[in-house]
C-alpha positions in Angstrom: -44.5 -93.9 -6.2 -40.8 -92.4 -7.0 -40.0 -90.0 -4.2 -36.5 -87.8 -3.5 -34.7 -87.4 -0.4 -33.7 -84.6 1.0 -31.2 -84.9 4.4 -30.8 -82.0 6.9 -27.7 -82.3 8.9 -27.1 -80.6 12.6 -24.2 -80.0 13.7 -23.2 -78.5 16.8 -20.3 -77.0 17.6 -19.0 -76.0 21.1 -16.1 -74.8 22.4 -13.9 -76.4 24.9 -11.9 -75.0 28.0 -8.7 -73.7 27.4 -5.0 -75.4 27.6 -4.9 -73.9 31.2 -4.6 -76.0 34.0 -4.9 -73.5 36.6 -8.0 -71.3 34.8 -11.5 -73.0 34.4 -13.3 -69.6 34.6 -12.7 -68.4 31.2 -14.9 -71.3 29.6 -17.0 -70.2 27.3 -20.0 -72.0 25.2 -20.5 -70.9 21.6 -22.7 -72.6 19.0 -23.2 -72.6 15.2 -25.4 -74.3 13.2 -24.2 -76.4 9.7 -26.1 -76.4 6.9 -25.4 -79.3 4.0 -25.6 -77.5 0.8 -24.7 -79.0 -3.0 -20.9 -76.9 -2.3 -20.3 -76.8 1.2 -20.8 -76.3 4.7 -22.3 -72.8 5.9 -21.2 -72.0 9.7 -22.3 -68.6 11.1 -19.9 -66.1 12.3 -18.0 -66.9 15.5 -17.3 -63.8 17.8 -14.0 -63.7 19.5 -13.0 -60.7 21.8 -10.0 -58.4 20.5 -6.7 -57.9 22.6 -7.9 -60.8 25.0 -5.7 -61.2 28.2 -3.0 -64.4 28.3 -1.9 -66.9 28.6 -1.5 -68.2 25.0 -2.9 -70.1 23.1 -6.4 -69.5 23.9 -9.3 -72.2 22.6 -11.7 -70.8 20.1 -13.8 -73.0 19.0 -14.0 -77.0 18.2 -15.2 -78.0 14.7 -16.8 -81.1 14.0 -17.4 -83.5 10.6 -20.3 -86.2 10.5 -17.4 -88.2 8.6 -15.3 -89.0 11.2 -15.1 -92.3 12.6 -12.9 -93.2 15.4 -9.6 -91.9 14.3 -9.7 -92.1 10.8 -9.6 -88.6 9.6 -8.1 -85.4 10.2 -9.3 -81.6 10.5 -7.0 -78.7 8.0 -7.9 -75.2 8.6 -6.6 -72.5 5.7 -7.7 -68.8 5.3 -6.8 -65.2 6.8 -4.5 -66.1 10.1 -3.5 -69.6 9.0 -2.2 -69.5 5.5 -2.4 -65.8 5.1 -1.4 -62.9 6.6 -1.3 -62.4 9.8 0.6 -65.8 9.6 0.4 -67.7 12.7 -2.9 -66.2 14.3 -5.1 -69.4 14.0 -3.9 -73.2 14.4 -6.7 -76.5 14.6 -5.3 -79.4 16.4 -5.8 -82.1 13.2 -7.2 -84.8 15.2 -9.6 -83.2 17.7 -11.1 -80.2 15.5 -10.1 -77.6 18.4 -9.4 -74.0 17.2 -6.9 -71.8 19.1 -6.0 -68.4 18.7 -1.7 -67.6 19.6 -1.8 -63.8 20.2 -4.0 -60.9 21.2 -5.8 -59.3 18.2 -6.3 -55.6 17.2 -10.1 -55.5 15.9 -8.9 -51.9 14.1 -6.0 -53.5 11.9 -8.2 -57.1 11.7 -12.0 -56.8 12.4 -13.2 -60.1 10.6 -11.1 -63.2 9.0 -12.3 -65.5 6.7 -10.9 -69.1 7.4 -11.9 -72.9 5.8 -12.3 -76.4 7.5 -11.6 -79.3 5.5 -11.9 -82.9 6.3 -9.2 -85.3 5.1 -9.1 -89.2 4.9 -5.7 -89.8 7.3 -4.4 -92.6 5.2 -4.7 -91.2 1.6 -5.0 -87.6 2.7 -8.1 -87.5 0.4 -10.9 -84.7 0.8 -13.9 -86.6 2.2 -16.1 -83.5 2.7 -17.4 -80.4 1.1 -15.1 -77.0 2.8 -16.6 -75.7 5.4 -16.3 -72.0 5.7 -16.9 -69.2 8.5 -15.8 -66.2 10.0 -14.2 -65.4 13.1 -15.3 -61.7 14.1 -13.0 -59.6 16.0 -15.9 -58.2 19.1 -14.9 -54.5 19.8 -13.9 -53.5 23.2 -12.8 -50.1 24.4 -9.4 -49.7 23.9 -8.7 -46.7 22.4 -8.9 -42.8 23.6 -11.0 -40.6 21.5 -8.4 -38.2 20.1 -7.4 -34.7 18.7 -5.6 -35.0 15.0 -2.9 -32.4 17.1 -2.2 -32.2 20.5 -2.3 -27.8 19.6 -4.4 -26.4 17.1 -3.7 -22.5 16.5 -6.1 -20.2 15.1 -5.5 -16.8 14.2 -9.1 -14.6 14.8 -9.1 -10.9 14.4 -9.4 -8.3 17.0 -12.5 -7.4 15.9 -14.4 -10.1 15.2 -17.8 -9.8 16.3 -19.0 -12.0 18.7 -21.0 -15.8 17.9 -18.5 -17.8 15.8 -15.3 -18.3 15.6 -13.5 -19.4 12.5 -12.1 -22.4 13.7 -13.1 -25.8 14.6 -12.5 -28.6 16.5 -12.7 -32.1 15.4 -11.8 -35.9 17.1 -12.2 -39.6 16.6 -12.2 -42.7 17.8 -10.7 -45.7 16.1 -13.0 -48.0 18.2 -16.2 -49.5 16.4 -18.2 -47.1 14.7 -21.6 -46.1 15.8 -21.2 -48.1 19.3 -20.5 -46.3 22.9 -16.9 -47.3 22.3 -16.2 -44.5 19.5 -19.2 -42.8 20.5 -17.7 -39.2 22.6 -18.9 -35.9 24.4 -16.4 -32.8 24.2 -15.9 -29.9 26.7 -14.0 -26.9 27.6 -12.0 -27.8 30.5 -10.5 -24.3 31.0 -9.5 -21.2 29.0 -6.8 -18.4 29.9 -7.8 -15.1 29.9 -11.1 -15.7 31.3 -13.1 -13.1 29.2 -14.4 -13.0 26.8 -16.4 -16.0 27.5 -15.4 -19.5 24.7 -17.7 -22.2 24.3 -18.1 -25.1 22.2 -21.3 -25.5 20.1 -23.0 -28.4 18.2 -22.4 -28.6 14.2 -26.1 -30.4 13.2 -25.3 -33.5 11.6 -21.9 -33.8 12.2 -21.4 -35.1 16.2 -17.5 -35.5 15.9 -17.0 -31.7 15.0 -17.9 -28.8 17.6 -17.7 -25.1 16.9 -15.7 -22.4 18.7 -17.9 -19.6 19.7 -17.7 -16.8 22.0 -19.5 -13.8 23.6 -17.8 -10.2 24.2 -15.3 -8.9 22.4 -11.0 -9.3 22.1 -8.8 -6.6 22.9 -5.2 -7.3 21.7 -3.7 -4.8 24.4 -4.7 -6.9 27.3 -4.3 -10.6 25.6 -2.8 -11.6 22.3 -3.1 -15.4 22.6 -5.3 -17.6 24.2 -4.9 -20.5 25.9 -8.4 -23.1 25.9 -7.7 -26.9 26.9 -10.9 -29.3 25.9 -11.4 -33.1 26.7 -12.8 -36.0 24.7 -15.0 -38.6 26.4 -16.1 -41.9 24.9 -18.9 -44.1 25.8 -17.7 -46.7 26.7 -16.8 -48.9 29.5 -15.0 -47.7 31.2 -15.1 -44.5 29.8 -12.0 -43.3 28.2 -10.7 -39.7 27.3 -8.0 -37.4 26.3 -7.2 -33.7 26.0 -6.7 -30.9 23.6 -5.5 -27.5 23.7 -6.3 -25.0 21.3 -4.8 -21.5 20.9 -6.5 -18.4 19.6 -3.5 -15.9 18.3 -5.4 -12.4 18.6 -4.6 -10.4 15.4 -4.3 -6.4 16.3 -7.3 -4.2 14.4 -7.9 -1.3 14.4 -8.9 0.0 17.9 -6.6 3.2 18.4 -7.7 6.1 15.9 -4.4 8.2 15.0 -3.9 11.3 16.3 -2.2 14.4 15.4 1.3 15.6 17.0 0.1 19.0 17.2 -3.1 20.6 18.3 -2.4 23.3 15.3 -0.4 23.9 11.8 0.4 27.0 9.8 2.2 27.3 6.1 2.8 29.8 3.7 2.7 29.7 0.2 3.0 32.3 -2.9 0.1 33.8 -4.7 0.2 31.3 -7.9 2.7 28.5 -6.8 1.2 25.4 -7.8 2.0 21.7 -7.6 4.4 22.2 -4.8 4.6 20.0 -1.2 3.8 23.0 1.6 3.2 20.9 4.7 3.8 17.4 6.3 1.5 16.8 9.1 2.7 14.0 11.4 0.3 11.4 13.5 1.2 8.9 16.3 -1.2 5.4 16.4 -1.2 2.8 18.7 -1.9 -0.1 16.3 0.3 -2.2 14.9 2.9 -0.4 12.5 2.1 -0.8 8.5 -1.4 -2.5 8.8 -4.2 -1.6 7.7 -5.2 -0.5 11.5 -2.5 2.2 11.6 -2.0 3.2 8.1 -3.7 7.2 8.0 -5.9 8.3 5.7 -6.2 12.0 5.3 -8.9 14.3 4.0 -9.9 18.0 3.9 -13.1 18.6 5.6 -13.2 22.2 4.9 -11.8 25.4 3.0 -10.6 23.7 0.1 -14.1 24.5 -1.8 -12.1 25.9 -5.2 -9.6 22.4 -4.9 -6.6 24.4 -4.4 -4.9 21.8 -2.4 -4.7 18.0 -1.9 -3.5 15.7 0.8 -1.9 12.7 0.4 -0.2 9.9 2.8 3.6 9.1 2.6 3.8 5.6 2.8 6.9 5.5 4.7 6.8 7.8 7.3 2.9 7.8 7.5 2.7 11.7 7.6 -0.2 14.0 6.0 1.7 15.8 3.0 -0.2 18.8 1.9 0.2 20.3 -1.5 -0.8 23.3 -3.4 -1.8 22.2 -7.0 -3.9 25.3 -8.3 -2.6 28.7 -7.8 -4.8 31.2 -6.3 -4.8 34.8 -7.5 -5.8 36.9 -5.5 -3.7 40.3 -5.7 -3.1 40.6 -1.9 -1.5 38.5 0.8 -4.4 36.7 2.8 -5.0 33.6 5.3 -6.8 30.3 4.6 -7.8 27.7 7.0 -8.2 24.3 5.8 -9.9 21.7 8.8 -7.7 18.4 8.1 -8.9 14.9 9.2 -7.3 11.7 9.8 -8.6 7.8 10.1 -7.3 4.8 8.9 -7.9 2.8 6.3 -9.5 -0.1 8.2 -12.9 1.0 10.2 -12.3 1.7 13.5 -13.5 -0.8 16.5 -13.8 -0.3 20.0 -14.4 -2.7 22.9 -15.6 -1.0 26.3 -16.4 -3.1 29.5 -16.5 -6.3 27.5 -18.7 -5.2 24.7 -18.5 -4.1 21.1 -19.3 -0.8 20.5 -22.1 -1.0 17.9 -21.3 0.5 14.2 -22.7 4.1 13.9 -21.2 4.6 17.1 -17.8 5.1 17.1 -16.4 8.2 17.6 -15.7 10.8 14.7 -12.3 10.9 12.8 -10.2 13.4 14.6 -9.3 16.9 12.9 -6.7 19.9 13.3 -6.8 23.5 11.7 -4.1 23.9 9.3 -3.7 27.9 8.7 -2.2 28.5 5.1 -0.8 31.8 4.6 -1.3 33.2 0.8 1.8 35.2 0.2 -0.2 37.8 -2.6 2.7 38.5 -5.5 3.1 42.5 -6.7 1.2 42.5 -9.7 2.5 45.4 -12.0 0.1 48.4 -12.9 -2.2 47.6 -15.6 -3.0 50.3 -18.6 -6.6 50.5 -19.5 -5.5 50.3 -22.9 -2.0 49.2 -23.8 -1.6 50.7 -27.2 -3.3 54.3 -27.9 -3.1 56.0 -31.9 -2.8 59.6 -31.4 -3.6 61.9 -34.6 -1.3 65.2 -34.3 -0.2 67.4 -37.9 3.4 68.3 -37.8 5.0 71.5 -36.7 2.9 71.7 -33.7 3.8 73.7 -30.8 5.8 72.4 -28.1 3.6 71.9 -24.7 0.8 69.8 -26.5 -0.4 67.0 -24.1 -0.7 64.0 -26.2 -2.4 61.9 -23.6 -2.8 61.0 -19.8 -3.0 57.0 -19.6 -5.8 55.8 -17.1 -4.4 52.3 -15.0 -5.4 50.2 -12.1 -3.1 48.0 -9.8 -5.1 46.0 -7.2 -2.2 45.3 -5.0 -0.5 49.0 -4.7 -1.3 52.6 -4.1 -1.7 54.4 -7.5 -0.4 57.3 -5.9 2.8 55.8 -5.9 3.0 54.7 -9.5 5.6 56.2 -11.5 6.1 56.6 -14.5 9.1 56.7 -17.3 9.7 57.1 -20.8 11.4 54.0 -22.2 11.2 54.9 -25.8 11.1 58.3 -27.6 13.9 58.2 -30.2 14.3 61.9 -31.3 13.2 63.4 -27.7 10.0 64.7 -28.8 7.8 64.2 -25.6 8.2 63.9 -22.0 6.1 62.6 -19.4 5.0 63.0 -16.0 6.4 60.7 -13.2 3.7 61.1 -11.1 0.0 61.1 -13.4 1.8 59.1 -16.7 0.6 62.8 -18.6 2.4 63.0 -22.2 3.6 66.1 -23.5 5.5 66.8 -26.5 8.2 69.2 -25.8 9.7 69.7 -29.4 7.8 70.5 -33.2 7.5 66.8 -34.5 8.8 66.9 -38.4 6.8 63.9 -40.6 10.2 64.2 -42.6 12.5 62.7 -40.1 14.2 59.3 -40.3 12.9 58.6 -36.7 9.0 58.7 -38.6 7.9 54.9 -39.7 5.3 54.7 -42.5 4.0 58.0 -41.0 4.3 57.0 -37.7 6.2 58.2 -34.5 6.2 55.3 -32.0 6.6 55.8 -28.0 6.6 53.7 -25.4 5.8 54.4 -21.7 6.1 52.5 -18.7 3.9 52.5 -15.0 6.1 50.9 -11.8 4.9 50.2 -8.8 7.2 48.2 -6.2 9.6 47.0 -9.4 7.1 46.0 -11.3 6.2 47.5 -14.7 4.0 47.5 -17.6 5.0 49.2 -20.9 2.3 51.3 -22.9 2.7 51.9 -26.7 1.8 55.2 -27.9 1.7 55.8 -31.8 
């Protein structure tokens, strides 16, 4: 019966002592198992420590062929170290097989290099093997700090920020291996300055190398506008290694100082009808910071402005109340309104007391001031119950006939001291009484003369009171 071979080859490998006379401790026994397949030779990884001490070169390994007899062949090694970059790294003595490494490595620029072993006829140079490949693994060792991406990270958080989470946070790494107690690493507050209110890190689920800035309390930017808070980074490893941090908190002013009036009260005048005119500037004193939206005043008018006479505005430059009529009240007689101004600002007010936020709802109310307006009432002139009057009369009439007696009202004046005067009466036939307005003709009125219009004698009659007058026509 026919049957096929198949050969299994064992090969082991072991490394020797290094080229030091005067150090036998650092021997160290490795082993790798060769397996014969149709290509090549498979060897498992070999494990060499990163950044190991002197003196150089330092035995790796010693690779072995089944094909060598005596001194007739020779060992070529090729691959990342040897004939590629990093150039120099790895060398094999040709006639023993012995690997040796020429400088420390860093496992975080060069974790693993691939390398081949060839075995050459001496005399003709010829390959008289498949290539043997393997890896040489770069072990990790703690070497490097965990670390900040800064040294100072500044955050900016507002005054009144209410208290749990900042927004800000604080991340590290570690260029060690990942997921080993080398890049593995706590973090901690070390110290803070101001004391109060109380910052602590806190745990982001899911991702370890980030913690969160949180706090309890409240800031107050008049007794600290920066904070100082120094953390440290601890890694795993051994021995442990670590590094610090310091973050700052620049405190951003709100709005904790509600304006307040420069005067406890105001008065103003302003005429009867004037309208759309500035009568008043109030002025306010804040202790926020100038032109934000913590000291910028808002005015409104709480009472006595139920018909919208007036309006209140804020200049933007000088942040004073200006107070303007824009309707016109008529109201016959001089009189006093009392408008009850308020003032806030445009960003809600926040308070914090003994360490603690004053909760919303309970802040106190805007402040006010009573602005007196004086309402300088205008002389209004007498007014005729009716301003034009037909009076029937035949000509030739005897003198002494009272034509009429004008009724008037004037709200603002005494009509006992209207007067009143004749302002037309072209041929002089009437007079009339200053004091009660009674017309009386004091001549016989001819319908022939030039001064008679389509049969009609026109006079005119005027009431004053104060100045003021109002003409009545009489026909």
């Amino acid at each position: 019966m026919t049957k096929g071979t198949f050969f299994l080859f064992l090969l082991a490998l072991v490394e020797v002592t290094a080229s030091s006379k005067n150090d036998t401790s650092n021997r160290e026994k490795r082993e790798a198992v060769l397996i014969r397949s149709k290509r090549r030779w498979i060897m498992s990884t070999i494990d060499l420590e990163e950044n190991r001490p002197g003196p150089y070169p330092i035995e790796v390994t010693q690779l072995f062929n089944d094909k060598k007899e005596g001194n007739s062949v020779k060992f070529r090694l090729q691959g990342d170290g040897v004939t590629r970059e990093p150039f120099g790294l790895f060398s094999i003595n040709e006639n023993t097989g012995v690997v040796f490494v020429h400088r420390p490595i860093d496992r975080e620029i060069n974790p693993i290099f691939h390398m081949d072993f060839d075995v050459l006829d001496r005399q003709t140079g010829k390959e008289l093997d498949k290539t043997l490949s393997f890896n040489v693994e770069i072990k990790d060792v703690n070497d490097n700090r965990p670390e900040f991406p800064l040294e100072t990270i500044r955050i900016t958080v507002q005054e009144n920020t209410p208290e749990g989470i900042l927004h800000g946070a604080i991340q590290a790494h570690d260029k060690d291996q990942v997921d080993t107690p080398n890049s593995q690493f706590t973090m901690r507050l070390v110290s803070q300055e101001p004391a109060l209110p109380k910052i602590s890190l806190k745990d982001i689920p899911g991702t370890p190398k980030i913690k969160q800035l949180v706090f309890t309390g409240c800031f107050d930017y008049d007794i600290a506008k920066t904070y100082e808070i120094l953390v440290e980074v601890k890694d795993k490893g051994t021995p442990a290694m670590s590094s610090t941090g310091t973050v700052f908190l620049d405190i951003r002013d709100a709005n904790t100082h509600p304006p307040e009036f420069n005067s406890t009260t105001y008065n103003t005048e302003v005429k009867e009808m004037e309208s759309n005119n500035e009568i008043l500037r109030i002025g306010v004193t804040d202790k926020d910071t100038p032109n934000t939206a913590a000291s910028r005043a808002v005015f409104s008018i709480l009472k006595g402005n139920e018909d919208r006479n007036y309006k209140i505005e804020t200049d933007p430059k000088t942040n004073e109340g200006v107070l303007s009529v824009i309707k016109g009240k008529n109201s016959g007689k001089t009189e006093i309104t009392e408008l009850e101004i308020a003032v806030e600002n445009e960003e809600k007010l926040f308070q914090c007391v003994n360490g603690k936020a004053l909760p919303t709802g309970s802040t106190p109310q805007p402040n006010s001031v009573k602005v007196a307006v004086k309402v300088i009432g205008e002389n209004d002139p007498p007014q005729f119950k009716k301003t034009t009057e037909v009076i029937y009369r035949n000509e030739n009439g005897d003198p002494g006939d009272v034509l009429f007696v004008p009724e008037v009202k004037d709200e603002d004046s005494d009509l006992s001291k209207i007067r009143y005067e004749l302002v037309q009466d072209p041929a002089k036939w009437v007079s009339v009484d200053p004091t009660t307005g009674k017309i009386t003709t004091v001549q016989k009125m001819d319908r022939e003369s030039p001064f008679i219009k389509n049969g009609t004698y026109t006079v005119v009659v005027q009431a004053i009171d104060g100045g003021k007058h109002r003409d009545l026509f009489l026909v």
